[in-house]
TIRO-2110 file (N, C-alpha, C; in Angstrom, 1 decimal):
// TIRO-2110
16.7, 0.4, -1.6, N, 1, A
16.2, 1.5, -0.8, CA, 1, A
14.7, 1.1, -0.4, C, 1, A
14.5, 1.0, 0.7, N, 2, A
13.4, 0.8, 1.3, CA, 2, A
12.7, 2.1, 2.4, C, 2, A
11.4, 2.6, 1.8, N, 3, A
11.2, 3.7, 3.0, CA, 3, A
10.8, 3.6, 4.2, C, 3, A
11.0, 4.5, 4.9, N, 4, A
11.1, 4.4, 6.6, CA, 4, A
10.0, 5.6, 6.5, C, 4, A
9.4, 4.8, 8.1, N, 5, A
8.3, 5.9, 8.5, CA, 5, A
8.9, 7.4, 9.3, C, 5, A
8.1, 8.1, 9.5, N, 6, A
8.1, 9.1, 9.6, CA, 6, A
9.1, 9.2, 11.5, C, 6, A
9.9, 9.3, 11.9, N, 7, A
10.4, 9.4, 13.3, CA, 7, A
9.8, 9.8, 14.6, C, 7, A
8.4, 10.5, 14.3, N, 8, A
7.5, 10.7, 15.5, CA, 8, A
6.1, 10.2, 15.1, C, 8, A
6.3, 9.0, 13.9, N, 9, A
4.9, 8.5, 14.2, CA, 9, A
4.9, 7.0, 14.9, C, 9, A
3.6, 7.4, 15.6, N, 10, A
3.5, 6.2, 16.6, CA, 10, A
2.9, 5.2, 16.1, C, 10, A
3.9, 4.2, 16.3, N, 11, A
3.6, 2.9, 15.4, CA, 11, A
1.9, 2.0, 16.1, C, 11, A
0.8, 1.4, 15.8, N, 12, A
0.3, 1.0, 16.1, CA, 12, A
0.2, -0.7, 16.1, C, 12, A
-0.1, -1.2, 16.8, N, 13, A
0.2, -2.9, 16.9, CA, 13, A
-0.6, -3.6, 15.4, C, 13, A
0.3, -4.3, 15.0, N, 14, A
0.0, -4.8, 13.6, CA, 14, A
-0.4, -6.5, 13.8, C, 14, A
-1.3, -7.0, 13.1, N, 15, A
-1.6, -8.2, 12.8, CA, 15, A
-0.8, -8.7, 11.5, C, 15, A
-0.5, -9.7, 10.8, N, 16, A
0.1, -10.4, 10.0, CA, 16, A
-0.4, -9.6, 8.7, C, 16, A
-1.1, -9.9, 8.2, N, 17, A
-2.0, -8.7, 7.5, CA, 17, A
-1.2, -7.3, 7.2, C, 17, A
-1.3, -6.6, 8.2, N, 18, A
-1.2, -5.5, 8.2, CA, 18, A
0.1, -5.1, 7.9, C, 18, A
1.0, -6.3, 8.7, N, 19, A
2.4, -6.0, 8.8, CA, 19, A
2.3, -6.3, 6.7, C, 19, A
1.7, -7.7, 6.5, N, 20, A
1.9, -7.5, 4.9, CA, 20, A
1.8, -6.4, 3.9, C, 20, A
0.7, -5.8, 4.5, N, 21, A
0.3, -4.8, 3.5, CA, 21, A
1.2, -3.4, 3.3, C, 21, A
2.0, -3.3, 4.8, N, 22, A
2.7, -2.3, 4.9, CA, 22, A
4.1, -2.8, 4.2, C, 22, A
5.0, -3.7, 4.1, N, 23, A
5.4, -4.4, 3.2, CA, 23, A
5.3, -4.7, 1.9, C, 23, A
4.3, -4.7, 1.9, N, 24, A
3.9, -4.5, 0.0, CA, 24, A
4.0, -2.9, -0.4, C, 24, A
3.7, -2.3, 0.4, N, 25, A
3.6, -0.7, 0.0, CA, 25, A
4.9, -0.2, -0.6, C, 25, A
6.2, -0.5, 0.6, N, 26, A
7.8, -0.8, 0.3, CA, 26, A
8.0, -1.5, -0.5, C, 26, A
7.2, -2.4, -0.9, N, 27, A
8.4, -3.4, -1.7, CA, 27, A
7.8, -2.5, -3.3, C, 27, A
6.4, -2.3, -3.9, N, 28, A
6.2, -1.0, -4.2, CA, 28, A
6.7, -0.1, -4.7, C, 28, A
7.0, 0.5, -3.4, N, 29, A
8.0, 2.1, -3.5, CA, 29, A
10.0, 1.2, -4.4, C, 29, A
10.0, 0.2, -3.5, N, 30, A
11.3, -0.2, -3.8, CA, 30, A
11.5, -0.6, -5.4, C, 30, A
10.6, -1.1, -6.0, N, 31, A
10.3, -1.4, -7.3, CA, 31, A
10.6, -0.7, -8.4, C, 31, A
9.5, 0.5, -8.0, N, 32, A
9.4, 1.9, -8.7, CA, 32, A
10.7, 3.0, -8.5, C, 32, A
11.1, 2.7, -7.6, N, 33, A
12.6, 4.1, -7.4, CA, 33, A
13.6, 2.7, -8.0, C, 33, A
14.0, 1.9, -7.7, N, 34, A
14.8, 1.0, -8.2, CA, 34, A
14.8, 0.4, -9.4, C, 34, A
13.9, -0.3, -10.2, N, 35, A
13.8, -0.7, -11.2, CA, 35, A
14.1, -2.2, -10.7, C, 35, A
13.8, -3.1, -9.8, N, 36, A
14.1, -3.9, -9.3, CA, 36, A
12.6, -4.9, -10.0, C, 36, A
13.1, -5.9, -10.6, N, 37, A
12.0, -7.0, -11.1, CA, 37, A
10.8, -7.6, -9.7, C, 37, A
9.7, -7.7, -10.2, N, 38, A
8.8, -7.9, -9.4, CA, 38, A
9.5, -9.7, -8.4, C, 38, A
9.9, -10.4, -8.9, N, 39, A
10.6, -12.0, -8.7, CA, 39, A
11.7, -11.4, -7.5, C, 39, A
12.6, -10.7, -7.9, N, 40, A
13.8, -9.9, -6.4, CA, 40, A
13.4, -9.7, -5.5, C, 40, A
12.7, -8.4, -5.8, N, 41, A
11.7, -8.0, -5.1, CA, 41, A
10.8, -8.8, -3.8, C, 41, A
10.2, -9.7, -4.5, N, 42, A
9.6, -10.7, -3.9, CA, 42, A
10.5, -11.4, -3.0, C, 42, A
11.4, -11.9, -3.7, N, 43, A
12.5, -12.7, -3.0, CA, 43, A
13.2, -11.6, -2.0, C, 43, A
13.5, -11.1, -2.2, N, 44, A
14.2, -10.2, -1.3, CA, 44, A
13.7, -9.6, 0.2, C, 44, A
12.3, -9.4, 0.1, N, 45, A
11.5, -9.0, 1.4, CA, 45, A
11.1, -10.4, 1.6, C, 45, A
11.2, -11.3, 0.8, N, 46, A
11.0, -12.7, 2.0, CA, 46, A
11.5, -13.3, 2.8, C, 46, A
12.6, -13.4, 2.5, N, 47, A
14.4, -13.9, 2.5, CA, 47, A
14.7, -13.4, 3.5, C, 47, A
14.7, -11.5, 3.5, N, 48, A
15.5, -10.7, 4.6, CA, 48, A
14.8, -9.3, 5.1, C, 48, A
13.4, -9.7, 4.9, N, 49, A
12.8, -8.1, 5.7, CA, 49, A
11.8, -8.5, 6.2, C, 49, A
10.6, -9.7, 6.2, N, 50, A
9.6, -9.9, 6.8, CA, 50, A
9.9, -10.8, 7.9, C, 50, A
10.3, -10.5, 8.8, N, 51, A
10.3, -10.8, 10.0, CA, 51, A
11.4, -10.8, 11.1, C, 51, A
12.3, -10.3, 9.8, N, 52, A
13.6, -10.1, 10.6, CA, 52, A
14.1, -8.9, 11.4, C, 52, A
15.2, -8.6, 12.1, N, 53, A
15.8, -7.5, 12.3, CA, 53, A
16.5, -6.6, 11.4, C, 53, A
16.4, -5.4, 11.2, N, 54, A
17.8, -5.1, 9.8, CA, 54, A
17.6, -4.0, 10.5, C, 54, A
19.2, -3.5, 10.8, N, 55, A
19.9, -2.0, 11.4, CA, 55, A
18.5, -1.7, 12.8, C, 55, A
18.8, -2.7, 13.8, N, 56, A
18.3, -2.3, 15.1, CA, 56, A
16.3, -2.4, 14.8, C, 56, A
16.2, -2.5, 13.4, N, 57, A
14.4, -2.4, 13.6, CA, 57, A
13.5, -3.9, 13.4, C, 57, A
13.3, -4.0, 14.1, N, 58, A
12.5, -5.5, 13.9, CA, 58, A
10.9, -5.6, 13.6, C, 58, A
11.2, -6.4, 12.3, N, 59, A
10.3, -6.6, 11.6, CA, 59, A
9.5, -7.5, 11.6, C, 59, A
8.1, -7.3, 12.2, N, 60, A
6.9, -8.1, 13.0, CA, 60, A
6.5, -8.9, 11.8, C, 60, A
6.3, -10.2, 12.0, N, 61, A
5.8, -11.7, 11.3, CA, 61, A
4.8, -11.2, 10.5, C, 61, A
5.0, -11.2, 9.0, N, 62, A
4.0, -10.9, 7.8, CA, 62, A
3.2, -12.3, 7.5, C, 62, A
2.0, -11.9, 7.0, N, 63, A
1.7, -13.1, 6.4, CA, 63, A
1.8, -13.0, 4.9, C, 63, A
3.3, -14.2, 4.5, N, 64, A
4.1, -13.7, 3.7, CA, 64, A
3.2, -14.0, 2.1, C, 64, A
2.1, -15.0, 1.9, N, 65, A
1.5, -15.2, 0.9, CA, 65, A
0.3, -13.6, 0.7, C, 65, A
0.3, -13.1, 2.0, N, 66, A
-0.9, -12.0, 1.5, CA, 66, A
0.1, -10.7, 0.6, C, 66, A
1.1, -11.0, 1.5, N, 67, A
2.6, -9.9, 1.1, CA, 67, A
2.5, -10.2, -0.5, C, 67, A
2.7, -11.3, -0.9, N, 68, A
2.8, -11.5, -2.6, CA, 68, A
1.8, -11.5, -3.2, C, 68, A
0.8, -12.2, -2.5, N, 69, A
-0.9, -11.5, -3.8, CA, 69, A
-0.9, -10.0, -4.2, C, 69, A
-0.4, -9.4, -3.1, N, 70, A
-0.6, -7.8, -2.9, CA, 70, A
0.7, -7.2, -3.9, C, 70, A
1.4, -7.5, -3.9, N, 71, A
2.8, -7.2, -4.6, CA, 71, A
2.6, -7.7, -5.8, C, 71, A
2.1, -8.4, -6.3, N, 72, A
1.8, -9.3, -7.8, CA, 72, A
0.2, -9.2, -8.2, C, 72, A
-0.3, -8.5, -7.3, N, 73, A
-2.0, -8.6, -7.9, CA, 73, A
-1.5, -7.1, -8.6, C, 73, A
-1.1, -5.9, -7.5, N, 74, A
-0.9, -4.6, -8.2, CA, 74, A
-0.2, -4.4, -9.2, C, 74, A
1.1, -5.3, -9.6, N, 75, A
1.8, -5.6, -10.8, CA, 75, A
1.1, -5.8, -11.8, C, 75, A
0.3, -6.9, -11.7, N, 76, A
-0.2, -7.5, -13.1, CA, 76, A
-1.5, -6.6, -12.9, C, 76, A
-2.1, -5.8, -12.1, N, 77, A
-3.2, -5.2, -12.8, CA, 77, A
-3.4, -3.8, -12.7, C, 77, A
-1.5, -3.3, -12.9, N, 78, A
-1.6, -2.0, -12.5, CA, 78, A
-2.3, -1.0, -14.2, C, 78, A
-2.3, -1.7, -14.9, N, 79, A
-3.1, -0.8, -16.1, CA, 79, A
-5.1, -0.9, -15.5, C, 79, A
-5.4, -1.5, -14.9, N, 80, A
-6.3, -1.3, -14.6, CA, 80, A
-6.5, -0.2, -13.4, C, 80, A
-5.5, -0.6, -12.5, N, 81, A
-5.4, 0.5, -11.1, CA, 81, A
-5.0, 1.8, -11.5, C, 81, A
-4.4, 2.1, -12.5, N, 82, A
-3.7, 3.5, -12.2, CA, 82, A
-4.8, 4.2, -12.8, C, 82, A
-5.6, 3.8, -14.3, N, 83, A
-6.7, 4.8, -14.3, CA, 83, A
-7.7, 5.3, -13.7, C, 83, A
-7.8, 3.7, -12.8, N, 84, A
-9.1, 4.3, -11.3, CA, 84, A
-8.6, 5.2, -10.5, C, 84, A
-7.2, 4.9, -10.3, N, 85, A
-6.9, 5.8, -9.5, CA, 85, A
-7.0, 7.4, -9.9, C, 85, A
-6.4, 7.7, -11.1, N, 86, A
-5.9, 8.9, -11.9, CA, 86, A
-7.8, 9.3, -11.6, C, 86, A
-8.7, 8.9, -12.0, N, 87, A
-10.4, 9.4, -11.8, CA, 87, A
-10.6, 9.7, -10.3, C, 87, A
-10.2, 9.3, -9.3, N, 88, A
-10.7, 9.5, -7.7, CA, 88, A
-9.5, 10.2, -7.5, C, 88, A
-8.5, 11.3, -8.0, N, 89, A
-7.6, 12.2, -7.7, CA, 89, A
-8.6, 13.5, -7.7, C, 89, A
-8.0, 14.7, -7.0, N, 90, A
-8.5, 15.9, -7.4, CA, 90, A
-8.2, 16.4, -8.7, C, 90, A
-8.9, 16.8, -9.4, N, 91, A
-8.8, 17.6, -10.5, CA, 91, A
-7.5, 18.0, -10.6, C, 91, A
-7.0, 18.5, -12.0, N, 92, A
-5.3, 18.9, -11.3, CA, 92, A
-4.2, 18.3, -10.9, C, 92, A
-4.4, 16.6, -10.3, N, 93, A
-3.5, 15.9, -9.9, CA, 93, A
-3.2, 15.0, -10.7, C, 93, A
-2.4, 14.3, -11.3, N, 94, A
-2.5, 13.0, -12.4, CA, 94, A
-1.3, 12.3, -11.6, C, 94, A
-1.7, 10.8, -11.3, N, 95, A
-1.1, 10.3, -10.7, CA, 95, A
0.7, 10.3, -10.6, C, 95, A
1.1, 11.0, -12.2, N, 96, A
2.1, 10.7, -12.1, CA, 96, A
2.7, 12.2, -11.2, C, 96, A
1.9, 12.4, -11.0, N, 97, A
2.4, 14.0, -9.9, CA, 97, A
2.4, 13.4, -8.4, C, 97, A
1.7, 12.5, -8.1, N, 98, A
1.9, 11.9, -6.6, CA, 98, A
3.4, 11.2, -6.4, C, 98, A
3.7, 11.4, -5.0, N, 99, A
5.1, 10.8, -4.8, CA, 99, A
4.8, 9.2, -5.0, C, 99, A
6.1, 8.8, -5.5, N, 100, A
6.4, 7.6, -5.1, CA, 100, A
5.8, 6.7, -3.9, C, 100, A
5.8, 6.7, -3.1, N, 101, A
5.5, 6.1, -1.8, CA, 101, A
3.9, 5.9, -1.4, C, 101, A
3.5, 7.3, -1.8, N, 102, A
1.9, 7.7, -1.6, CA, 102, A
1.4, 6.6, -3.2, C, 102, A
2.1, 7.1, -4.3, N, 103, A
1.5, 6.2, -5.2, CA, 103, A
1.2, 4.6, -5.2, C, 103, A
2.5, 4.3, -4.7, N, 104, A
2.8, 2.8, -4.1, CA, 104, A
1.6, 2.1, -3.3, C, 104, A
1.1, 3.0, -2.3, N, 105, A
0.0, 2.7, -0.7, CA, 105, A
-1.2, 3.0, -1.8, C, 105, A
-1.5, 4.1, -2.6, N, 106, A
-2.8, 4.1, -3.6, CA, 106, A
-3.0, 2.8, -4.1, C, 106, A
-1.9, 2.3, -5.2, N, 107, A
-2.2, 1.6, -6.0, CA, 107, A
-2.8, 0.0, -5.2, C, 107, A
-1.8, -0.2, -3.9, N, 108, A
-2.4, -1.4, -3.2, CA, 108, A
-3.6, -1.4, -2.4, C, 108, A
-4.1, -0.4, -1.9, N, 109, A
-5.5, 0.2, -1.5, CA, 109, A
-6.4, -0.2, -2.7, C, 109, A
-5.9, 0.5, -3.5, N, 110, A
-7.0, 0.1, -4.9, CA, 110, A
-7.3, -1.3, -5.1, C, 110, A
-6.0, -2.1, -5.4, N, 111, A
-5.9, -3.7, -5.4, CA, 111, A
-7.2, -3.9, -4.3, C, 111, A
-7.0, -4.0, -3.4, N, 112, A
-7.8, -5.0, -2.8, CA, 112, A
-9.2, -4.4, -2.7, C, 112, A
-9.2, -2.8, -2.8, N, 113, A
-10.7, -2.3, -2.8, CA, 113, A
-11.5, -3.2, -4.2, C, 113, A
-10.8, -3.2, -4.9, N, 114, A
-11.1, -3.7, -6.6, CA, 114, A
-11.2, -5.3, -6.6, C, 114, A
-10.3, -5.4, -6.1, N, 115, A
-10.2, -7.2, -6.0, CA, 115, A
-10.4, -8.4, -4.6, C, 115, A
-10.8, -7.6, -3.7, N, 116, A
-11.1, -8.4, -2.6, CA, 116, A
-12.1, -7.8, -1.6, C, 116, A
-13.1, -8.5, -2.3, N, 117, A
-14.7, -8.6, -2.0, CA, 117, A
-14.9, -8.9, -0.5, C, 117, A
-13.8, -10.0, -0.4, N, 118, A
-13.8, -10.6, 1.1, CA, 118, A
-13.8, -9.6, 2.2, C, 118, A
-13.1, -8.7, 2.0, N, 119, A
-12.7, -7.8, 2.9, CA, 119, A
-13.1, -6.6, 3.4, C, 119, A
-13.9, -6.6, 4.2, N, 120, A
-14.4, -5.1, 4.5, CA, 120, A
-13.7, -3.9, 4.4, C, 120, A
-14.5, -3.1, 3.4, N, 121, A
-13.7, -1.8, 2.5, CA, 121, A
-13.5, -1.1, 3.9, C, 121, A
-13.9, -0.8, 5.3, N, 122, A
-13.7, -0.1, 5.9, CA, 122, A
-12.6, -0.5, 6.7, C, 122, A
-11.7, -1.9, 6.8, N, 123, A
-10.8, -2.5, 6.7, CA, 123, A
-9.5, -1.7, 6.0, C, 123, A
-10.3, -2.3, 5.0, N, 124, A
-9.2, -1.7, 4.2, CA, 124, A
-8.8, -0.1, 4.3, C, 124, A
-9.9, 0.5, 4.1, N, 125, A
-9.6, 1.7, 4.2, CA, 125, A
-8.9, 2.3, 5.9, C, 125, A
-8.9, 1.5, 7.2, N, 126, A
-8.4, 2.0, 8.1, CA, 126, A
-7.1, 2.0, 8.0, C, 126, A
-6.4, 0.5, 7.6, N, 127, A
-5.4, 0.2, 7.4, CA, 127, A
-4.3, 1.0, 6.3, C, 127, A
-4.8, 1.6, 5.1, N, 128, A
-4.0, 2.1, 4.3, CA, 128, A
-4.0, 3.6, 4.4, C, 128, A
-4.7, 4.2, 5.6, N, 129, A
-4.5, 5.5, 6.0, CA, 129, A
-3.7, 5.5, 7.5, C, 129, A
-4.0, 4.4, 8.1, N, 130, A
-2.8, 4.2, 9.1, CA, 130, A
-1.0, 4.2, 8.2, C, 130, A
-1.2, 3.2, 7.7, N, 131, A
-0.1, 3.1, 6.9, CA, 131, A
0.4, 4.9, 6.1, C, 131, A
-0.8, 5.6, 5.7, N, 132, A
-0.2, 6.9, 4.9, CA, 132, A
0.4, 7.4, 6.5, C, 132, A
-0.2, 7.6, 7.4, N, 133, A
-0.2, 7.8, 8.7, CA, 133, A
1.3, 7.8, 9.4, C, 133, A
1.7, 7.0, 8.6, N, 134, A
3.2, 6.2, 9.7, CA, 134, A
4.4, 7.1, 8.6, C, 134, A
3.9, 7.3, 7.3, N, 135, A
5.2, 8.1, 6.5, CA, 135, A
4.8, 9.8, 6.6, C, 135, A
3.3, 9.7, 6.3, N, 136, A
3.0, 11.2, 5.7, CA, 136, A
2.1, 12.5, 6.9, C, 136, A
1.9, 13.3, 6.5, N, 137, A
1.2, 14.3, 8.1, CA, 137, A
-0.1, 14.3, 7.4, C, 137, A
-0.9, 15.2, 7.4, N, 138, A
-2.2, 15.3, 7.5, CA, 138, A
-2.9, 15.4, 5.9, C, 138, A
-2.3, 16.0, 4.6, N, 139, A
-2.8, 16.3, 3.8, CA, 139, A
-3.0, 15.3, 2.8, C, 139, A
-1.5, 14.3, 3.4, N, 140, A
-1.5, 13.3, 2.3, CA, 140, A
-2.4, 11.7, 2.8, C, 140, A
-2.9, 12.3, 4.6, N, 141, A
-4.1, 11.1, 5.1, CA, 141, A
-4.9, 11.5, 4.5, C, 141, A
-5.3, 12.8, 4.2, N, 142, A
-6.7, 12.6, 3.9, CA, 142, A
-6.8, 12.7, 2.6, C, 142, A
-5.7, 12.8, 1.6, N, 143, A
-5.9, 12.1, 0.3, CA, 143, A
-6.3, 10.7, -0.2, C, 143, A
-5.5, 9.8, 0.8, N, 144, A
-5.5, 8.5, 0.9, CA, 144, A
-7.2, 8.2, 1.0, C, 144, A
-7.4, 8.5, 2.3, N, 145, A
-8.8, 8.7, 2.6, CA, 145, A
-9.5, 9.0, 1.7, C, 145, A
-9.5, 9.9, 1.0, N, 146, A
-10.7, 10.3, -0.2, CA, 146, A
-10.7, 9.4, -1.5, C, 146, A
-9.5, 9.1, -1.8, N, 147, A
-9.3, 8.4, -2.7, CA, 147, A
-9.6, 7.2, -2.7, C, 147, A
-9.2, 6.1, -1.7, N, 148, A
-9.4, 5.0, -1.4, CA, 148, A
-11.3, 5.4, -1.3, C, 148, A
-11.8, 6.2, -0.6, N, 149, A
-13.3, 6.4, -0.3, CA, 149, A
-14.2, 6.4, -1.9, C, 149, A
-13.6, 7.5, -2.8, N, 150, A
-13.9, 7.3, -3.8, CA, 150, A
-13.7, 5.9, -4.8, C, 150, A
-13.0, 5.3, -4.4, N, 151, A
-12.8, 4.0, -5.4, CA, 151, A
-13.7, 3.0, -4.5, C, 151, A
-13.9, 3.0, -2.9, N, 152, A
-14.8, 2.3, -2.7, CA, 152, A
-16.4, 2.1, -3.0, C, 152, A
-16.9, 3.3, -3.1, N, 153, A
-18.1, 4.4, -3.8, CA, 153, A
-18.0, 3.5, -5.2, C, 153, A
-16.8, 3.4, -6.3, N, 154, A
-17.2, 3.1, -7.7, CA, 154, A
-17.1, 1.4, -7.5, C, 154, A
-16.5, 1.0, -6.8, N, 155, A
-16.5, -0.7, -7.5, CA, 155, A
-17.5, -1.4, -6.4, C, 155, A
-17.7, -1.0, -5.2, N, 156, A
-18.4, -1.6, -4.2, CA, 156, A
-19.6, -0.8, -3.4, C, 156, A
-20.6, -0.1, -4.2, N, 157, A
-21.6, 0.6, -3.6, CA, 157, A
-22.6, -0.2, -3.5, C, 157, A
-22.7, -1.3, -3.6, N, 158, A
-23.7, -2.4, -2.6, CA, 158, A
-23.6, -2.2, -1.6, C, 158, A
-22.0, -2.9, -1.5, N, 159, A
-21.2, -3.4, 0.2, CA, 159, A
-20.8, -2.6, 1.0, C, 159, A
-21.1, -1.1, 0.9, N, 160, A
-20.2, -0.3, 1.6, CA, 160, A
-20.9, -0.3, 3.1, C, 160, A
END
C-alpha cells in the first residue's frame, strides 16, 4: 500500500531530489502500515516505483541513492528523531497520535534537518510542506511547518 496524494492537489515540477524525498515519505508510510523490512522496501521502490509507470501514474526519475540515505538514515536513527520530534509537537500531541503518513514526512524532514548540514533548512523546509501539501489541507501544512521550523531553531540556529 502506497499513499496517494490528495486528487485536487496540484502537483508542482519536481527535481530528482524532490521526487526522492517524496518517495521516501511512502516508502515510510509503506513500512509502518505494512510491516515491510527496510531491505523490500528498498528493493521494491527501486525495482518498480521510481521512475516507472504503475496504474496510468508516472513516476518522475528519483535520485535513487538520496531515496535510500533518506529511507535508512530515518530507520537507523529513528530513536533519535522521534523524541525531537515528540518536543516540537504541540502540547497534547505525542507523536504516536499523528497519522501515519504525516509521521512518515516528520520523521524524514527531521533526518535531514538533523543530519544534512549541506542543505539549506529553508530547502528543506519548502519541500516537506509542499510534500504535506500534495496529501494534507491546511492544518496539517502548517504543522509540518512549525515542526520542521522548530527542529530547525534546535539543531541549526547558527545556519538558519
Amino acid at each position: 500500500m502506497v499513499a496517494t496524494a490528495r486528487p485536487n492537489a496540484v502537483p508542482k515540477p519536481a527535481n530528482a531530489r524532490g521526487v526522492a524525498r517524496l518517495a521516501a515519505v511512502q516508502a515510510l508510510y509503506q513500512m509502518d502500515v505494512g510491516r515491510v523490512p527496510l531491505p523490500d522496501t528498498l528493493a521494491q521502490f527501486e525495482l518498480f516505483r521510481l521512475g516507472e509507470e504503475i496504474d496510468g501514474w508516472a513516476y518522475r526519475p528519483a535520485d535513487k541513492g538520496y531515496f535510500r540515505h533518506l529511507v535508512s538514515g530515518v530507520v537507523s536513527e529513528q530513536k533519535v528523531l522521534d523524541p525531537a520530534i515528540h518536543a516540537a509537537l504541540p502540547d497534547g500531541w505525542p507523536l504516536t497520535r499523528i497519522d501515519t503518513l504525516l509521521r512518515a514526512l516528520l520523521r524524514c524532514g527531521a533526518f535531514e534537518i538533523m543530519r544534512r548540514q549541506d542543505i539549506p533548512p529553508a530547502v528543506i523546509l519548502n519541500e516537506y510542506v509542499d510534500i504535506a501539501r500534495a496529501f494534507y489541507d491546511d492544518p496539517e501544512t502548517r504543522l509540518t511547518n512549525g515542526v520542521l521550523s522548530a527542529l530547525n531553531a534546535r539543531f541549526r540556529s547558527s545556519s538558519s
